[in-house]
C-alpha positions as CSV (number, residue, x, y, z in Angstrom):
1,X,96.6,57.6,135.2
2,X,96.6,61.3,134.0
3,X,99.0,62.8,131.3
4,X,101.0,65.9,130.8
5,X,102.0,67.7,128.1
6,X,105.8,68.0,127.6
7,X,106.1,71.9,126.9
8,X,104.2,71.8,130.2
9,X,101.8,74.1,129.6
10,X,98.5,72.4,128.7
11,X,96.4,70.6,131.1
12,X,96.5,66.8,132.2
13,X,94.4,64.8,130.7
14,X,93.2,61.3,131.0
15,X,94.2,58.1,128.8
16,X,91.3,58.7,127.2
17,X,91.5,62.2,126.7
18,X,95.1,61.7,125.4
19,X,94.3,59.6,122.9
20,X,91.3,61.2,121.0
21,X,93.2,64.3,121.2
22,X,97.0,63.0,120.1
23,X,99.1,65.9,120.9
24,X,98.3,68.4,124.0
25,X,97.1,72.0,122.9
26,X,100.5,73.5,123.8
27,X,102.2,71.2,120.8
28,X,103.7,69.3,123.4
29,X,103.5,65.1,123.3
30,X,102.0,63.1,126.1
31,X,103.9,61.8,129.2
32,X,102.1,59.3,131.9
33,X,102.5,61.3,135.5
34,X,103.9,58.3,137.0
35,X,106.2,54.6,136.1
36,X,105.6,52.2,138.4
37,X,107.8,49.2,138.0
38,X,106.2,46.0,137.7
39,X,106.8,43.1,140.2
40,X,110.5,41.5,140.0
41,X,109.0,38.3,140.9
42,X,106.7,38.6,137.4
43,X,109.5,39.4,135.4
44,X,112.2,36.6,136.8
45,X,109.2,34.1,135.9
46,X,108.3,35.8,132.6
47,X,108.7,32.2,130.8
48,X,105.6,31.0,132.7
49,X,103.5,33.5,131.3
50,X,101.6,33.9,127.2
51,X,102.1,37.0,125.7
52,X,98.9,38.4,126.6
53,X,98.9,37.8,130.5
54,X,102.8,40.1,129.7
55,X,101.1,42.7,127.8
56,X,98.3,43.0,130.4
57,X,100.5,43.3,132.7
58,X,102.6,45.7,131.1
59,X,100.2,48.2,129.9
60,X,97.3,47.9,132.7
61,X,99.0,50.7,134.9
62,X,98.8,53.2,131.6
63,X,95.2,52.8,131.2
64,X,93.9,53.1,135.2
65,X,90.2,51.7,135.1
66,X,89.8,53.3,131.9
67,X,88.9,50.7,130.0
68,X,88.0,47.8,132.3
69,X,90.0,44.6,132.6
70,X,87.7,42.3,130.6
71,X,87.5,44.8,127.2
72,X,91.5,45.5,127.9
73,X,91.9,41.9,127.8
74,X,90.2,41.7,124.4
75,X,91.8,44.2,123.0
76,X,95.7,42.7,124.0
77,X,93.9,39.3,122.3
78,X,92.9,41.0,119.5
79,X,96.3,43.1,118.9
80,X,98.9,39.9,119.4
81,X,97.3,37.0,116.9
82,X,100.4,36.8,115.8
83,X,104.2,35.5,116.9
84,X,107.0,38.0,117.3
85,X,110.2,35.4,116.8
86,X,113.2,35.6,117.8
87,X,116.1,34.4,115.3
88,X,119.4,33.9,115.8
89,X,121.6,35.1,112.8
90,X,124.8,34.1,114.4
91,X,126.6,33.6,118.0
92,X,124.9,35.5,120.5
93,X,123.3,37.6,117.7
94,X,119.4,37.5,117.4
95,X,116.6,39.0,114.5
96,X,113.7,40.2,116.6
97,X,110.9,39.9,113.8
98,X,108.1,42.3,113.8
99,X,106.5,41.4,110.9
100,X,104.6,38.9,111.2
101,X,101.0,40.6,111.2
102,X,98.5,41.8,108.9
103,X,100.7,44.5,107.0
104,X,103.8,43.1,107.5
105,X,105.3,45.9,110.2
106,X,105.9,46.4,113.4
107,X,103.2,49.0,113.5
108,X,100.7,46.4,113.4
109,X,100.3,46.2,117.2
110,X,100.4,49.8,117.7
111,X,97.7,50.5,115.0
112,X,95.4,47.4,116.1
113,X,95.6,48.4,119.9
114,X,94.9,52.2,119.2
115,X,92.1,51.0,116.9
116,X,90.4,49.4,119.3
117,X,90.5,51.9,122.5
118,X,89.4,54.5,120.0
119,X,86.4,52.0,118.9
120,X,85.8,51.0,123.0
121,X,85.5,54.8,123.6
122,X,83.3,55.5,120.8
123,X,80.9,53.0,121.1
124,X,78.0,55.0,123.0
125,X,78.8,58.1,120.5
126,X,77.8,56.5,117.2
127,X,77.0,59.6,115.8
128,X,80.5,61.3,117.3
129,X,83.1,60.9,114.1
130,X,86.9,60.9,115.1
131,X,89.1,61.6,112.1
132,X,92.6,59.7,112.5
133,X,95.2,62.1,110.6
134,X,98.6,60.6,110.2
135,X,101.6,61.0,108.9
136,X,103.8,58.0,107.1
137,X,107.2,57.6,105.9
138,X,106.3,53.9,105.1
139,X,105.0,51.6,107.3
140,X,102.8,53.2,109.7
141,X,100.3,54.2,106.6
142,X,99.4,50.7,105.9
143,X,99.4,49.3,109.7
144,X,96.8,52.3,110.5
145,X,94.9,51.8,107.5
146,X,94.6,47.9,108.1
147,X,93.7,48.5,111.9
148,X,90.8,50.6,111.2
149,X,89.6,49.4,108.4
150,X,86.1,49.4,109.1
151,X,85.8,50.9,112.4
152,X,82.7,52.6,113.4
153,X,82.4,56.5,114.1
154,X,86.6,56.8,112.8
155,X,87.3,58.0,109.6
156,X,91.4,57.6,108.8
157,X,93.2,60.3,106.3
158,X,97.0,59.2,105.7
159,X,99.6,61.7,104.2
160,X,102.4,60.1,102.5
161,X,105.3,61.5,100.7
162,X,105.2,61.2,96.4
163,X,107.7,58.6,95.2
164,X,109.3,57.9,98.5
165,X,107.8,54.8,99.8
166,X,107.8,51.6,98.2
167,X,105.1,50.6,95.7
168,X,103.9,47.6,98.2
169,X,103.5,50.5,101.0
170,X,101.7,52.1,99.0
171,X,99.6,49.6,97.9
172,X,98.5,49.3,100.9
173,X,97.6,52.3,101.9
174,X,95.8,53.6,99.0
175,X,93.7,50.2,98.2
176,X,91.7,49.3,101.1
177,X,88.9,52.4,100.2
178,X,86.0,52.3,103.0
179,X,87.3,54.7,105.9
180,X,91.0,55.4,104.4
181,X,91.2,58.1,102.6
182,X,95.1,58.7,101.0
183,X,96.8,61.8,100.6
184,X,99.9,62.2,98.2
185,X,102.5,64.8,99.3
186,X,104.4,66.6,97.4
187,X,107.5,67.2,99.6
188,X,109.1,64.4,102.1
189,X,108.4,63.2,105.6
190,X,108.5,65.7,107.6
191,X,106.4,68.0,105.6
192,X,103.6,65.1,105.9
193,X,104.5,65.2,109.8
194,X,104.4,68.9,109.8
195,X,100.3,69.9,108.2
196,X,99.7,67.1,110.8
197,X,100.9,68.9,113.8
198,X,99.5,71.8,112.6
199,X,96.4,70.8,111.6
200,X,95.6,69.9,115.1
201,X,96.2,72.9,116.5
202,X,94.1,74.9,113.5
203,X,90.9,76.5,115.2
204,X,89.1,76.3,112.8
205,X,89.2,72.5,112.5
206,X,88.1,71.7,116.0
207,X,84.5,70.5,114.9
208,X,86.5,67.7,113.1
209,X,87.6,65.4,116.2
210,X,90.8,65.5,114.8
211,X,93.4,62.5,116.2
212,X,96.8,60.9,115.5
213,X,97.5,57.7,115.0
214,X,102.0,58.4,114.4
215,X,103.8,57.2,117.3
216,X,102.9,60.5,119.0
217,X,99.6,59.0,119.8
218,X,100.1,57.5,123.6
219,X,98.0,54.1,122.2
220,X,100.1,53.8,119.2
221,X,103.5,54.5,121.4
222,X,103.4,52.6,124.2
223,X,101.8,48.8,123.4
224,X,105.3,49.0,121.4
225,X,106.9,48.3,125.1
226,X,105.8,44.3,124.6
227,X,108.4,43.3,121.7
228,X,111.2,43.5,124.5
229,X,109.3,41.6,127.0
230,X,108.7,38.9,124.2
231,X,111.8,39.1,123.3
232,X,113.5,39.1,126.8
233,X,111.2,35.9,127.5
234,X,112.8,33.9,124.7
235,X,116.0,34.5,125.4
236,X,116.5,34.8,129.1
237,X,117.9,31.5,129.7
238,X,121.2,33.3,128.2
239,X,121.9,34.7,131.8
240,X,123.7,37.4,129.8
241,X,123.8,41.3,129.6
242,X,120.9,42.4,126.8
243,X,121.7,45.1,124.2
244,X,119.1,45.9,121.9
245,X,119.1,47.3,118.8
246,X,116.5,49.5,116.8
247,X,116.6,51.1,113.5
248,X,115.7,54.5,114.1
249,X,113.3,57.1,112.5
250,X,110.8,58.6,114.7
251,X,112.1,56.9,117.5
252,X,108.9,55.1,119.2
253,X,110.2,51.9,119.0
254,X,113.4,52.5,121.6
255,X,111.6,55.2,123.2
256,X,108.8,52.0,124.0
257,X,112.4,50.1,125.0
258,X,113.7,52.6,127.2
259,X,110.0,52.4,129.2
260,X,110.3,48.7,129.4
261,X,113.5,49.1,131.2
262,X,111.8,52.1,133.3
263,X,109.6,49.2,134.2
264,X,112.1,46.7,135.4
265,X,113.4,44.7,132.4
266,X,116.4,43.9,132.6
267,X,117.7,45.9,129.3
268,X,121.9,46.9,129.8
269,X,121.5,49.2,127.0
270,X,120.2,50.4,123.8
271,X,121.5,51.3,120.5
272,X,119.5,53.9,118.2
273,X,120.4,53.4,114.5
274,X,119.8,55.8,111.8
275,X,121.0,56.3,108.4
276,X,122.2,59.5,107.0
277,X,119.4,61.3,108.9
278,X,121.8,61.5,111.8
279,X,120.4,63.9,114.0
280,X,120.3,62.2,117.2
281,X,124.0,60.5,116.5
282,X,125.5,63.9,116.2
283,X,123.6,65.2,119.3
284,X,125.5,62.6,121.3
285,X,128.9,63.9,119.9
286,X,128.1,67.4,120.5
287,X,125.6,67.9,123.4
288,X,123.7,70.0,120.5
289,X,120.0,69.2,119.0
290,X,119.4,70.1,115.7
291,X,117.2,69.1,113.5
292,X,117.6,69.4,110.2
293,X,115.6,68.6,106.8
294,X,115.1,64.5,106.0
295,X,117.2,63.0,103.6
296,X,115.9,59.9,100.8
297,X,117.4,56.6,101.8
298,X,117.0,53.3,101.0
299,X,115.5,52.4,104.6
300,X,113.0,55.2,103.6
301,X,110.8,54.4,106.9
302,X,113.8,55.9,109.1
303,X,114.2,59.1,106.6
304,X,113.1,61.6,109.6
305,X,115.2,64.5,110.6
306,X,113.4,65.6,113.7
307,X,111.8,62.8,115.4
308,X,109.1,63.0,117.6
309,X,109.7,60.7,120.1
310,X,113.4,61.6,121.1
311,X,111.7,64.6,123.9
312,X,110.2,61.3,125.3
313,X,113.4,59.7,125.4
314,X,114.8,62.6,127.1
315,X,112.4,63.1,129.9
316,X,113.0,59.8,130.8
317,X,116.6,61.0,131.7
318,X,115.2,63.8,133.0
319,X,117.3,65.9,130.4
320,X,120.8,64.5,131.8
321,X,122.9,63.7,129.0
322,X,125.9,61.9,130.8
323,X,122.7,59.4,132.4
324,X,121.5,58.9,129.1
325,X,124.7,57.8,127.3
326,X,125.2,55.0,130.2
327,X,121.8,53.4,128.6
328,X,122.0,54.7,124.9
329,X,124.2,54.6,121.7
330,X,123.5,55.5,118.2
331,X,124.9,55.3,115.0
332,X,124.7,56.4,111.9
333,X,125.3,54.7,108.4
334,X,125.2,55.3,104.4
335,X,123.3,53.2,102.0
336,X,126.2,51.7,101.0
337,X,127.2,50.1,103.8
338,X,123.7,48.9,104.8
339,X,123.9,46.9,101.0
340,X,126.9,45.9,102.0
341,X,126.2,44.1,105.4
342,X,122.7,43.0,103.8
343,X,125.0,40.9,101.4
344,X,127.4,39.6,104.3
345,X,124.5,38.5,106.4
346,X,122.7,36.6,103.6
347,X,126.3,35.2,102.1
348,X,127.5,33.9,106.0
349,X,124.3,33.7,107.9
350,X,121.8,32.8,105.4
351,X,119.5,35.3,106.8
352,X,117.4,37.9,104.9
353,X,117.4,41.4,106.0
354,X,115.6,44.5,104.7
355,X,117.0,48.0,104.7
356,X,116.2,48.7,108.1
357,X,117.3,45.3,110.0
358,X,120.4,45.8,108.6
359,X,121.1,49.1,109.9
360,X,119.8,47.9,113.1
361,X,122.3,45.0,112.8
362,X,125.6,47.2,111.8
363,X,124.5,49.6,114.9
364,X,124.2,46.0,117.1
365,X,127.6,44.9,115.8
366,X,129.1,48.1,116.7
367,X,128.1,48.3,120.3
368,X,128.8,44.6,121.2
369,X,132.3,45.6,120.6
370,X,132.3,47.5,123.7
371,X,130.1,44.6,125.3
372,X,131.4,41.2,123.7
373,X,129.6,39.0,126.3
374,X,126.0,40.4,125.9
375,X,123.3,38.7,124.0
376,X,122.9,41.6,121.2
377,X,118.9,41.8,119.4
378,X,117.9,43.6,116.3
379,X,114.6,44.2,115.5
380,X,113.3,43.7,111.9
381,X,110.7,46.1,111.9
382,X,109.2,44.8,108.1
383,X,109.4,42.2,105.9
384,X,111.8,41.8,103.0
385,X,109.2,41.7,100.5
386,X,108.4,45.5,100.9
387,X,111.6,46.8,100.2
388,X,111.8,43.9,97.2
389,X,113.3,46.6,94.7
390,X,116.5,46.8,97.2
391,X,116.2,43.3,98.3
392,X,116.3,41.1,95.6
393,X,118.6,42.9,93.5
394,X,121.5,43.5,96.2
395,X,121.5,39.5,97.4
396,X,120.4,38.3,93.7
397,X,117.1,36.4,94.9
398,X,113.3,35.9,94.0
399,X,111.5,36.6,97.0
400,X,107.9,34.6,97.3
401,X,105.2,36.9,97.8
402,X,103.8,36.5,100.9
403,X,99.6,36.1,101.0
404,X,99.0,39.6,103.4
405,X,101.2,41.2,100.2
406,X,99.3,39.8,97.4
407,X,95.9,40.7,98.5
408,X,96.7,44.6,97.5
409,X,99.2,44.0,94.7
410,X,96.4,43.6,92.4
411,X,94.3,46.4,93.7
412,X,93.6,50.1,91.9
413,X,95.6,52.9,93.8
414,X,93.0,55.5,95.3
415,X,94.5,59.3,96.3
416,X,94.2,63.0,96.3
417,X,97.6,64.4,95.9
418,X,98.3,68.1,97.6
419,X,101.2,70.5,97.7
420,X,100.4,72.4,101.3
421,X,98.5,72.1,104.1
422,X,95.8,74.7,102.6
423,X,95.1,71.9,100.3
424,X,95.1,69.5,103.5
425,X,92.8,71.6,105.6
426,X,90.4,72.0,102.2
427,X,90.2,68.3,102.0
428,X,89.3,68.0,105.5
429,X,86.9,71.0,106.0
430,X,85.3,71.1,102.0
């Protein structure tokens, strides 16, 4: 399988190649050449099969005979010893949870399955460092440093913004010590996302093996495709029309949903839910992409107002926007009304969702008027307990504190804040 950049003017490069590097030298993000669909037969008897015979199956195509079938098959094991539930919330109405792994985020399976093709292809260059530079806005910080924690030849540098991520995301980012090293931004999101970018296309930092492990990076991205075949295997016996439903900030998760569909899985359509950083809902009113600065929200992981992903999305509709809206939806709400449905879904439904879930779920509820006999999903990309400042105080609860949590509560906070990316590029090149 060989990769192209999407400004399209870099050269293709293999899996491998794509992931060490993260982003082509043209700034452009990385596209497999080709999307086979897998066989119809596999996915009508999807219930027969674990998880890890779907992921193989899912993924094998991306990675060619890169990696070979035994050390791939290790490396699914090794990213899915967890469960990925679905729960239903009400009629025809289902939580898919993510957060059921080490760091309690969805970005646990991206993280562990990058971690470990980056450790396969280092293992005969000991003395060949990568450096994993990433951006977070919450949740990927903490995934990324758990999955490499301790991984030969890779040294991991996280930028996160001052003040806007919880204190439990930061914990555990900035507590682990060993190979993560923390960086504290003054500024938001996207200025964390932008030194990134640029640092990998600074000159004078190619000696420093510089990669990305954001949901730019092709390993991080696309293992993200297996939550809707889980999903889709639990609830087939529905025999109804599936609409999923992701919260929306960089948009890897339904870009990885809209490739599962490109695959053959039965998806009718998709809903991308923001907050206030509305930049992809108002592009579907207006036919007009603009970015525009990230605003603080409460669902702070989905404060992005440019993200990355959404040119992925788009070559997949080969830049037709009338195709896309057939598949695609998204909506945008306040803080407000995200407290307000968290407090409706815990008073009726008993359920407990987090910032993001609950946009997720508002977005859901929106489309399945258009669709009232679907089968809608949300995913839960985190668990309660690391938004507990929002959660506890809008339903009135105590929330237990879950053992992954309380391992870092207690630890001492390690990290170098900066104001630009001169002070980035000093701490990377003293």
């Amino acid at each position: 399988m060989k990769y192209y950049s999407l400004n399209h003017n870099a050269p293709k490069v293999s899996f491998k190649e794509a992931v060490i590097l993260g982003l082509a030298p043209d700034k452009g993000l990385y596209f497999p050449e080709s999307i086979s669909p897998i066989s119809a037969d596999f996915i009508a008897n999807i219930e027969n099969y674990s998880n890890e015979e779907i992921a193989f199956q899912v993924i094998q195509q991306f990675l060619g005979n890169e990696i070979p079938e035994s050390n791939l098959k290790q490396i699914i094991a090794e990213t899915l010893c967890f469960d990925f539930p679905t729960v239903k919330v009400e009629e025809n109405i289902y939580s898919l949870e993510l957060y059921h792994g080490p760091t309690m985020a969805f970005k646990d399976v991206g993280a562990r399955f990058m971690s470990r093709c980056l450790a396969y292809f280092n293992k005969d260059n000991k003395d060949n460092k990568n450096t994993v530079l990433v951006a977070t806005s919450g949740d990927t910080g903490g995934a990324v440093a758990s999955g490499f924690l301790g991984v030969a030849g890779v040294e991991v540098v996280i930028l996160y913004p001052s003040g806007k991520v919880s204190d439990i995301q930061e914990r555990q980012l900035t507590t682990l010590g060993q190979n993560i090293k923390a960086l504290e931004v003054d500024g938001v999101f996207d200025d964390c996302q932008d030194m990134v970018k640029k640092a990998f296309l600074d000159k004078s930092l190619s000696h420093i093996n510089l990669t990305s492990a954001n949901s730019i990076n092709i390993a991080r991205w696309l293992p993200q495709m297996f939550y809707f075949f889980f999903a889709y295997k639990q609830l087939k016996s529905h025999n109804k029309p599936f609409v999923f439903s992701c919260p929306s900030g960089n948009f890897g998760n339904i870009c990885a949903g809209i490739l599962a569909k490109k695959l053959g899985l039965p998806i009718h359509h998709f809903v991308a839910a923001t907050n206030v950083n509305d930049t992809v809902p108002q592009f579907l009113m207006d036919g007009n992409y603009n970015p525009k600065p990230s605003k603080a929200t409460i669902s702070n992981a989905m404060d992005v107002g440019n993200p990355s992903n959404f040119i992925r999305i788009q070559e997949m509709y080969n830049h037709d926007l009338e195709q896309f809206k057939k598949d695609f939806s998204s909506y945008s709400y306040t803080d407000s009304a995200t407290l307000d449905v968290m407090k409706s879904i815990y008073k009726t439904d008993g359920y407990i969702a987090e910032p993001h879930g609950a946009v997720g779920y508002l977005g859901l509820k929106e489309e399945l008027k258009n669709l009232p006999n679907a089968i809608g999903v949300f995913l839960e990309t985190a668990h309660p307990i690391k938004f507990l400042d929002v959660v506890e105080p809008a339903l009135q609860i105590k929330l237990p504190i879950p053992s992954q949590i309380e391992s870092v509560l207690h630890q001492q906070k390690v990290s170098v804040k900066i104001k630009n990316y001169e002070e980035l590029k000093s701490f990377l090149n003293p």
